[in-house]
C-alpha angles and dihedrals in degrees: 000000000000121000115245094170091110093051095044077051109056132071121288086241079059087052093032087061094046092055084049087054093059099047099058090037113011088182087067089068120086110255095247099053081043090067091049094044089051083042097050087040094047083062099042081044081048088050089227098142096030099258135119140200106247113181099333091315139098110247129218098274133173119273121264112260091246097016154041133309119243105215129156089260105023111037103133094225092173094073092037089051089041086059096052096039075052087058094043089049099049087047083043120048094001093112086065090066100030114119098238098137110087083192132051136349128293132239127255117245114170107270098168095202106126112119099253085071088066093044091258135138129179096275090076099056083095104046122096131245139197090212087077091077086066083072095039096255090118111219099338139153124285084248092054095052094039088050092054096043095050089048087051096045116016128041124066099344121037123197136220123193108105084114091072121112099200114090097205091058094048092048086043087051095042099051095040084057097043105034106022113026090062092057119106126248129252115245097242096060085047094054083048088058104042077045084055110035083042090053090045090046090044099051094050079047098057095042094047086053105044095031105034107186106008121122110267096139085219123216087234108154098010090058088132081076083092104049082048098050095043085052100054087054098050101039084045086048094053080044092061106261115132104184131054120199110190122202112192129148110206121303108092103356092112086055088047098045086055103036106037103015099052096229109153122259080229089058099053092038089063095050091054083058092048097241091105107144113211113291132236101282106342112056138201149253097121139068119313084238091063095044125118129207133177134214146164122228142180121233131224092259097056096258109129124218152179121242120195119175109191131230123241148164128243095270098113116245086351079127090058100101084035098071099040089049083055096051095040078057103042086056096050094045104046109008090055082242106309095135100191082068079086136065128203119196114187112191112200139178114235094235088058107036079058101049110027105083084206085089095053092058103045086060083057090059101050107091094025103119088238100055111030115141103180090260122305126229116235121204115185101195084219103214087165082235152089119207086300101331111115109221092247077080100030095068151024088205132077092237131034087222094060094116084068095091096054088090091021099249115156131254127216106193098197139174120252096206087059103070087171090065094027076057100046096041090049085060091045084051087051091044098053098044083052089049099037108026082218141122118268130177134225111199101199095195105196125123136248110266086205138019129279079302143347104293105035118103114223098187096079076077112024103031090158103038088050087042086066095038093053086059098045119101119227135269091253092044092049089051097049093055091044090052092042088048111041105018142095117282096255095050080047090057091039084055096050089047097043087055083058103046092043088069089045087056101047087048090049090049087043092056085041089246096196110263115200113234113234118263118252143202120201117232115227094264091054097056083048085056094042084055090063122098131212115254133251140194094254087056085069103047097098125348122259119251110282091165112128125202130259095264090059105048080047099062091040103045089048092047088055096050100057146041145204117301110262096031114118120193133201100294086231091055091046097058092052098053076046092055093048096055086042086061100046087043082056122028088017077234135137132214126227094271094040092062094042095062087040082064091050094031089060096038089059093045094060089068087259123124129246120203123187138167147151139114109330089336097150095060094031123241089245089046093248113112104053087187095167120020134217125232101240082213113041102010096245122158125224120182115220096216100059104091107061092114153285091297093034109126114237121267110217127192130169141174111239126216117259084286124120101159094049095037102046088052085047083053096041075047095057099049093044087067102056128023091209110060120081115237130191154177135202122192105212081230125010098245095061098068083079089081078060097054099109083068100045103046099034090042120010102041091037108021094104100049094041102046111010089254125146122197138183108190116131135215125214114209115181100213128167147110117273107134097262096130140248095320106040098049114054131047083190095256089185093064093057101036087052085051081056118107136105094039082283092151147348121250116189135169100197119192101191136071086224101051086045085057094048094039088056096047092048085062085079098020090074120086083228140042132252134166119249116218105197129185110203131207122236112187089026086061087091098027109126087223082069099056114109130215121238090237087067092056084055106049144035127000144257108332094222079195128022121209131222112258092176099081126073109207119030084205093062093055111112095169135043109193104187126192159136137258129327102006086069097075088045086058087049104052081054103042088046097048096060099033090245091177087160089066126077132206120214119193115204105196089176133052098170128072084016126224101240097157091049088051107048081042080059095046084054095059091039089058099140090050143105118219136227140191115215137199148158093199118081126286089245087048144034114055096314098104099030089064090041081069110037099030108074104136092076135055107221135153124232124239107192146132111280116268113283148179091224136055109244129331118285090221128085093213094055093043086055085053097040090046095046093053102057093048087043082048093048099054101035106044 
């Protein structure tokens, strides 16, 4: 908040000129004593104190009947200006004395907002003050304005939204808070809470009585999580959106699957007793506690929405970008991109929201163009503690939600034990997101009934704080009492009978009286899914045709090379896209780039969409792809997929912020919501796909197994040794290939510009989904062995193996050096060098699954020959002992760098040695 002390402490002529100031030029004013001097002017214009605006000035007027006069000479400024500071303040700092915790005291921060610090006593409760009309009191007495801002800002929700630099979104805030948030509310919205908070108390109830002791991570204490989250849906419906997507780790999910997704008590009972069958849209294979569902419901008021709730694993918030990837592609896919169709509701612990930098990253994302959501509404079910950390430990900051401001979304501390203000600040929340399109927190402050889990005993940490919660009466209980207490006769009677029908419920629950699951309706994307089928070994065994004809190479080939008339890229841009028409005109052959964007280029073509991001990925770290190009002039893009015709799908690319971790998980998201685009991402170098590794490992390795989930993104890893040093050589090849088992993705290290294009096209030629795993060359980019010829764009698929067409005579073969990737041309250049034609060189495109049956085919017409293994990656990393494992139908040796700690040698020198080695060792042992 500003500091007025030096204006509360000049003269009233100081203040006097000031005011003279505004009225000949109101923009010379700060902002802030702007809003006092209209106010002040709005009541003279009212006449409520008798004065009256003559040419610019305040004219002599009579005294206020209990205040004092503003006149010219004696207006005592210092008490107008000390109501309003009051008002700032309040608006200000009044979340840091709001009464948001049902449980124990809280501290004390500094708040600053006793009346002394406005130059008040007691004496001035009574006198009256212009600065009332700023909160839409009119003229009105310091008690009064004290009473009402104390009722907007700090009682049992506090707000905080004063570090916002829009000043819409302040005004919108601010008169919500003044003007909406004290009205009552109609009976008909209270009957739909004490229905809600009575569901989500009933259903804890019935688990903790049928399955004492098992996991369930309840929603005890912060049971108004479910009135709040039925109100956002039905407050963002009547707002227009038509589709929900829900992130949440544990505590609560099985309350919401029952109570707002619809999802059947018998459902999740069987699950309890492990006989659960797959759901609607999710799946399972993991705890009932990860699992996902989807559902479509009615509201109250007649709009009819989706509901998807998304699986995840226990990794906190890791479902975050999920669940943001999955509502950017719902939009696209079936609200012709109009992203606030859509509505993510992310659902955190504050433990977590504080501590996972996941979060962190998702906020960056909010307002990038691609990936932009609409704003998403964040609910932090606040239990005030970790598994057993208090937040004293948990934080530097005084909220968990503190990140919050750092793209000024604001923050609703509320009371759990208060459903009526958890509900109306969840509809302030959806309001704001609808107004604003921006992201907005609810900080649902409540308390954790048990331990991490059920049978986990938090006292043995926080033997006071569980003393008073043991004592506390539940959220359903409180409101109850409230309602019975303080409302109309007939809200008095539905809570009496509601007491009684919640213990017929539970009864009925309790005996498995039969629930009806909701009806559904699968969205498009979802028929596309159901299509799928699951894959198999033999599925494997050799790729489908991906191959396209020449019309269409043609019109692709010819849409990439060119751009609008007028547009004038970089010249040294220029001259590359040159040369690459140069080469085809000449050799009818295609770089690495080239065939990259044909894949694209025909995908798109083909009416389908093709999604890619990643750091500096339009341009290409290694300055090869040149997906979008820059008007040397006027700095304009143009994307040089976009002009393959009126049913062509969209190519979008995008440059991601400096995230691996949030934007893979946007990407896996993506995917995950239609089986037909094709989605990728590109690390700027292999290795850094490791800060990702929550997401590859929890979802993308397991995904499929766990939930049911298929999923075709792929990930690009250049990967190679160059002598760049530990962290620009290896993408870590041996982590993926040891995640590898039940066909659960695909792993290549492709060497040619043709097989890339076909490995991309057989993403979406498959009647299922796998991941690709892809490491990607750097320097071979521009190696002429890479190069491709247009007939094998025309003809044939992915090679999973790639013979050697460099010897004669199979018979006179003595050695079989096979590898992946780069290494290979650095065997050529050997082999060819000296016209080994005794050696031959196997490329092996595909690690995984890997082509056992190609191989061991190979092995028979190699019959006279002895078999390596080679590889420029360490002995302990790369494929080695991944084939050790999985190859056993072939004796071979290894070649290889010696075991090591670290990737690859920092120093150019060394590299050369080491390289040279491994191709001497290869073709003299």
């Amino acid at each position: 908040m500003k500091d007025f002390s030096y204006i509360t402490n000049s003269s009233p002529a100081f203040i006097e000129n000031m005011y003279k100031e505004f009225s000949s030029n109101p923009e010379s004013v700060d902002a802030e004593f702007r809003k006092f001097f209209e106010g002040f002017d709005f009541a003279v214009s009212q006449g409520l104190e008798g004065t009256a605006r003559q040419n610019g000035h305040a004219a002599t007027a009579a005294p206020a009947a209990s205040g004092a006069a503003l006149t010219t000479d004696g207006v005592e400024w210092k008490k107008e200006l000390g109501a309003y500071r009051l008002i700032l303040g309040y608006r200000n700092k009044g979340h840091l004395l709001a009464d948001t915790n049902p449980i124990r005291q809280r501290k004390d921060r500094g708040a600053n907002l006793e009346l002394s610090f406005f130059g008040f006593t007691d004496a001035d409760l009574d006198k009256n003050f212009f600065a009332g009309n700023l909160i839409g009191l009119g003229t009105t007495s310091l008690r009064n304005i004290l009473t009402h801002l104390q009722k907007c800002y700090a009682g049992h929700v506090g707000i905080e939204f004063k570090y916002i630099s829009d000043q819409k979104k302040v005004d919108w805030l601010t008169n919500e808070m003044e003007r909406n948030f004290i009205n009552p509310l109609p009976i008909d919205k209270q009957k739909r809470i004490l229905e809600k908070i009575n569901q989500g108390v009933m259903f804890e109830k019935f688990l903790h009585t049928k399955y004492v002791g098992q996991k369930r991570f309840s929603l005890e204490g912060g049971e108004s999580t479910i009135p709040a989250l039925d109100a956002v849906i039905n407050q963002s419906a009547a707002n227009g959106v038509k589709e929900v997507v829900i992130g949440m780790a544990h505590r609560g999910r099985l309350n919401v699957l029952a109570n707002i997704m619809g999802k059947t008590y018998s459902q999740i009972f069987s699950e309890f007793e492990g006989t659960g069958a797959v759901d609607q849209t999710m799946g399972s294979g993991d705890v009932k506690y990860h699992m996902g569902f989807g559902s479509e419901i009615e509201t109250p008021a007649g709009d009819t929405i989706h509901l998807k709730l998304m699986p995840n694993p226990s990794h906190l918030e890791a479902v975050d970008p999920v669940v943001l990837g999955f509502a950017r592609s719902s939009a696209n896919t079936l609200h012709d991109e109009v992203y606030e169709s859509v509505l993510p509701i992310l659902i955190h612990g504050d433990a977590s929201v504080a501590g996972q930098g996941i979060v962190y990253e998702i906020l960056q994302m909010s307002k990038l163009a691609g990936y932009y959501t609409g704003g998403t509404v964040h609910i932090v079910i606040n239990n005030q503690i970790g598994f057993t950390t208090d937040f004293d430990d948990a934080r530097s900051s005084d909220y968990s939600t503190s990140l919050a401001a750092m793209v000024q979304s604001p923050v609703l501390h509320v009371n759990g034990d208060d459903p009526e203000a958890v509900v109306k600040c969840a509809e302030i929340a959806a309001r704001f997101r609808s107004e604003f399109h921006s992201d907005v927190f609810i900080d649902l402050v409540c308390y954790r009934k048990h331990g991490h889990n059920e049978g986990d005993d938090p006292k043995f940490t926080q033997p006071t704080l569980y003393s008073l919660i043991d004592k506390h009466p539940n959220p359903r209980e409180v409101y109850v009492k409230y309602l019975i207490d303080h409302g109309e006769k007939d809200v008095q009677e539905l809570a009496k009978e509601m007491e009684k029908k919640f213990w017929a419920d539970l009864q009925d629950r309790l005996d498995e009286v039969k629930q009806k699951p909701l009806p559904y309706t699968y969205q498009q994307p979802e028929l596309w899914w159901r299509n799928m089928v699951k894959a198999t070994g033999e599925d494997f065994e050799a790729s489908p045709v991906t191959a396209i004809s020449e019309e269409a190479f043609n019109k692709v080939f010819t849409g990439i090379m060119q751009w609008p008339e007028g547009f004038k890229p970089l010249r040294k841009v220029e001259k590359i896209i040159q040369d690459k028409i140069k080469l085809f005109d000449t050799e009818q052959k295609l770089d690495w780039a080239s065939g990259e964007l044909m894949a694209y280029g025909s995908i798109v073509a083909e009416g389908k969409d093709v999604r890619m991001s990643g750091q500096d990925v339009c341009r290409g770290t290694f300055s090869h792809r040149h997906a979008v190009l820059v008007d040397e002039n006027n700095e304009t893009d143009y994307n040089r997929l976009s002009r393959l015709g009126e049913n062509a799908g969209k190519y979008r690319i995008f440059n991601s912020f400096l995230s691996e971790y949030g934007v893979l998980g946007f990407e896996y998201g993506f995917s995950m919501a239609n089986p037909n685009a094709l989605v990728i991402w590109e690390a700027q170098f292999g290795d850094f796909a490791n800060g990702a590794q929550i997401i590859i490992d929890q979802f993308i390795a397991a995904g499929e197994q766990k939930w049911n989930r298929m999923n075709g993104v792929v990930m690009l890893l250049p990967h190679g040794y160059e002598g760049q040093g530990p962290e620009h050589s290896s993408a870590r090849m041996e982590r993926f290939l040891q995640m590898c088992a039940e066909y659960n993705m695909v792993v290549t290290n492709i060497t040619t510009s043709a097989n890339f294009f076909h490995a991309l096209r057989r993403q979406l030629a498959w009647n299922f989904r796998k991941p690709l795993i892809n490491f990607s060359p750097k320097a071979n980019l521009r190696h002429t062995g890479t190069y491709s010829r247009k007939e094998e764009f025309l003809t044939g698929g992915f090679k999973e193996v790639i013979d050697d067409a460099f010897v004669d005579n199979a018979a006179d073969v003595s050695k079989v050096l096979f590898c992946s990737g780069k290494v290979y041309y650095d065997l050529a250049e050997r082999q060819a060098k000296d016209n080994r034609k005794d050696v031959a060189l196997v490329r092996v495109e595909q690690l995984y699954p890997l082509p056992v049956k190609q191989l061991e085919a190979l092995q028979a017409k190699y019959n006279k020959a002895t078999w390596f293994w080679v590889q420029e990656e360490p002995l302990n990393m790369g494929a080695a002992s991944f084939l050790q494992m999985n190859l056993k139908s072939i004796n071979y040796g290894v070649i290889s760098r010696q075991p090591s700690a670290s990737t690859a040698t920092g120093y150019a020198k060394i590299h050369k040695q080491e390289q040279e080695e491994i191709v001497e060792t290869a073709f003299s042992i």
